[in-house]
C-alpha positions as CSV (number, residue, x, y, z in Angstrom):
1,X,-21.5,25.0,-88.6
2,X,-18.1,24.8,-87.0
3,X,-17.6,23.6,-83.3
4,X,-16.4,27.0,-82.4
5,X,-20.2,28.2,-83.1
6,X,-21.7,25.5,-81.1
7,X,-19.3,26.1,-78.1
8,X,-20.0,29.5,-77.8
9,X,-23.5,28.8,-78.1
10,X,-23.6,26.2,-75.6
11,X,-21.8,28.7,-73.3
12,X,-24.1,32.0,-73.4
13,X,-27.3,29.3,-72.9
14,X,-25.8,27.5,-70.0
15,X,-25.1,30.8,-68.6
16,X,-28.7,31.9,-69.6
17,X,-30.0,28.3,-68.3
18,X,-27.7,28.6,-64.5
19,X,-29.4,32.2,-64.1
20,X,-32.8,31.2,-64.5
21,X,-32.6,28.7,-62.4
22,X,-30.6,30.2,-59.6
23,X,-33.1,33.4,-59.5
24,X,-36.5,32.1,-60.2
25,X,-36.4,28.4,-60.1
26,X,-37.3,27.9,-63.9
27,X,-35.6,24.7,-66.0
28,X,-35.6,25.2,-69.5
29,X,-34.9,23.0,-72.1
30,X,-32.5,22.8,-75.1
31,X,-28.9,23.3,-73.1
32,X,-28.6,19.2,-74.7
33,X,-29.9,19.8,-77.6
34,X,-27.0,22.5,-78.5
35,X,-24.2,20.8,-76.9
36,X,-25.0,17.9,-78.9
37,X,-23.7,19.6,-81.8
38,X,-20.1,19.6,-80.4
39,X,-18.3,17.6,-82.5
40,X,-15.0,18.6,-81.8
41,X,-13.0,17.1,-78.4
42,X,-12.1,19.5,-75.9
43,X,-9.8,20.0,-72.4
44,X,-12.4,21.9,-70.0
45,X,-10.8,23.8,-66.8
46,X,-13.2,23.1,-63.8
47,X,-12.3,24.9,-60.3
48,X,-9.0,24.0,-61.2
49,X,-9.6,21.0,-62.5
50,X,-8.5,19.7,-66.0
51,X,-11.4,17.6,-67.8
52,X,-11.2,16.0,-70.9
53,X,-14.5,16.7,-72.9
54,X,-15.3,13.6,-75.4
55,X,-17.7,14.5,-78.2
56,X,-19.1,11.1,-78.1
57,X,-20.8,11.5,-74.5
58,X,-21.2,15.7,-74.5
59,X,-24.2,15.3,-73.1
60,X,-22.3,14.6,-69.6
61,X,-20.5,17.8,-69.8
62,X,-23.1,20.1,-69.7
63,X,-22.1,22.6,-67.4
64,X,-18.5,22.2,-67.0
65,X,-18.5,24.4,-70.2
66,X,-19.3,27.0,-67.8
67,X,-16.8,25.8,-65.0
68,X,-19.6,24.2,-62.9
69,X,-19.8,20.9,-62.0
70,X,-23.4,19.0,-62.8
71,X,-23.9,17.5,-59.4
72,X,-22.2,20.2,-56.9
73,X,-22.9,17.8,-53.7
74,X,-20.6,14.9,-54.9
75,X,-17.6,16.7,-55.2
76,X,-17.1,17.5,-51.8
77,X,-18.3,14.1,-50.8
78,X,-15.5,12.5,-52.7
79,X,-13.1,15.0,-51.7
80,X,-13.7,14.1,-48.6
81,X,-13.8,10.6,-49.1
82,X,-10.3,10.0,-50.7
83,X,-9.1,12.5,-48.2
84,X,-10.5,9.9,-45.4
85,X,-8.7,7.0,-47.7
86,X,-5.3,8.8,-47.7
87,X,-5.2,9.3,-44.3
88,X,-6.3,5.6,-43.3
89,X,-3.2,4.6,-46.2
90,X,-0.8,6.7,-45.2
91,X,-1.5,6.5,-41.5
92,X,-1.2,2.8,-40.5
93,X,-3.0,1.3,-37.0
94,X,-0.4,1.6,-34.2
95,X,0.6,-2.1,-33.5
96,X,0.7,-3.4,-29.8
97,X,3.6,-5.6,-29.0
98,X,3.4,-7.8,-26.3
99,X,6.9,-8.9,-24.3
């Protein structure tokens, strides 16, 4: 089967897989399983994001295919880490001069 097939499948069971989970707390199995099949590379759009999808390591895309990050928590950690970097960067220590 082509990679088109195994994308859209992939798509409607991560769907399927995000609305179990969200309304009754059940985890199934098999989301892996079908992406695995991918065997074609892809660019992904995730909240705006552009991600490169590498058929090799699929595995680690599993729900970007549905614009959803796998771990949401460390996004806005990082966010707000480089954000905290910048500013340190960009906004140097005042330096005291004594005369």
């Amino acid at each position: 089967m082509n990679c088109f097939f195994w994308l859209i499948a992939s798509n409607l069971y991560a769907h399927l897989n995000l609305f179990l989970h969200d309304r009754f707390q059940i985890n199934i199995l098999g989301l892996g399983w079908l992406i695995r099949h991918i065997k074609c590379n892809l660019v992904l759009r995730v909240e705006g994001a552009k991600l490169y999808m590498n058929s090799p390591i699929v595995r680690s895309n599993a729900m970007q295919l549905i614009n959803r990050w796998n771990e949401p928590e460390t996004h806005p950690f990082l966010d707000w880490t480089e954000l905290k970097c910048l500013r340190h960067l960009l906004m140097p220590a005042p330096i005291s001069v004594k005369w």
